[in-house]
Structure formats: C-alpha cells, structure tokens
C-alpha positions as CSV (number, residue, x, y, z in Angstrom):
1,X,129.2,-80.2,0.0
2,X,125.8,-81.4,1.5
3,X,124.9,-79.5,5.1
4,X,123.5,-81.8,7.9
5,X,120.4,-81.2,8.5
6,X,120.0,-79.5,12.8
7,X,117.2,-80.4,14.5
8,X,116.3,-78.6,18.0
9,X,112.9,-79.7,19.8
10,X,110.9,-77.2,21.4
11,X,107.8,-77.3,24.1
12,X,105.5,-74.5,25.4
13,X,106.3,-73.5,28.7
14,X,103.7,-71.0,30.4
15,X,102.7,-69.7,27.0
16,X,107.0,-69.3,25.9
17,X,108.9,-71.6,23.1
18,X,111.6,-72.9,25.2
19,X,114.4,-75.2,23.4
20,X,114.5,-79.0,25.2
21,X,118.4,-78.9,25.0
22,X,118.6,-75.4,27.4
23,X,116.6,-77.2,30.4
24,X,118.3,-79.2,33.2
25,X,118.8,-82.8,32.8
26,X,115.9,-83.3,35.8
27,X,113.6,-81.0,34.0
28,X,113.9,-82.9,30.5
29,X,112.9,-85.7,32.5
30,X,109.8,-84.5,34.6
31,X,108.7,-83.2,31.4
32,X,109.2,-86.4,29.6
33,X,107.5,-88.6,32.1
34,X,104.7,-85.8,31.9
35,X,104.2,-86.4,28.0
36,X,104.7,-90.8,28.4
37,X,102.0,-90.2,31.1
38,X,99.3,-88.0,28.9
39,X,100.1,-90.3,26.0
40,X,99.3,-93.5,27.9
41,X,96.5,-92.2,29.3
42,X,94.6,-91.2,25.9
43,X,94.9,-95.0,24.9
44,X,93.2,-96.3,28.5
45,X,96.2,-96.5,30.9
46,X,96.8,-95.1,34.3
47,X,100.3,-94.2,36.2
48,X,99.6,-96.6,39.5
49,X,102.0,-95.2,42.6
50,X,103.0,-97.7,44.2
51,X,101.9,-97.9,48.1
52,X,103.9,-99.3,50.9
C-alpha cells in the first residue's frame, strides 16, 4: 500500500520556522498579501491605496 505523500509549508518568522497551517486565518492572509505584494513588485508593479 502506497502512503500519500504530506506536505506542510513553512515561513521564517523573526528568525523561527513557523508551520502556515498553526497561524490564524487573518495572519495567513496578511502574510499572503505580503508575499503577492513583493512578488509584483520585482516584475515593475506597485500596490496603489486607493484615496477617497
């Protein structure tokens, strides 16, 4: 019988491995919108807030 490979995705936190899956939902996503925004940002684009 073949075992299913498990996959867990880890990010540096203040110099500390911390597994994705223990954070809080809102903290998976600051983090995420942190990454989208670095990654955009090496190809040329810029997060614009939106003023009113």
């Amino acid at each position: 019988m073949k075992k299913e490979p498990v996959i867990e995705n880890f990010i540096e936190i203040d110099g500390r491995d911390v597994l994705i899956d223990s954070l809080p939902i809102e903290e998976r996503e600051r983090i995420g919108i942190l990454i989208q925004d670095k990654m955009m940002e090496l190809v040329g684009y810029r997060r614009k807030n939106a003023s009113g």
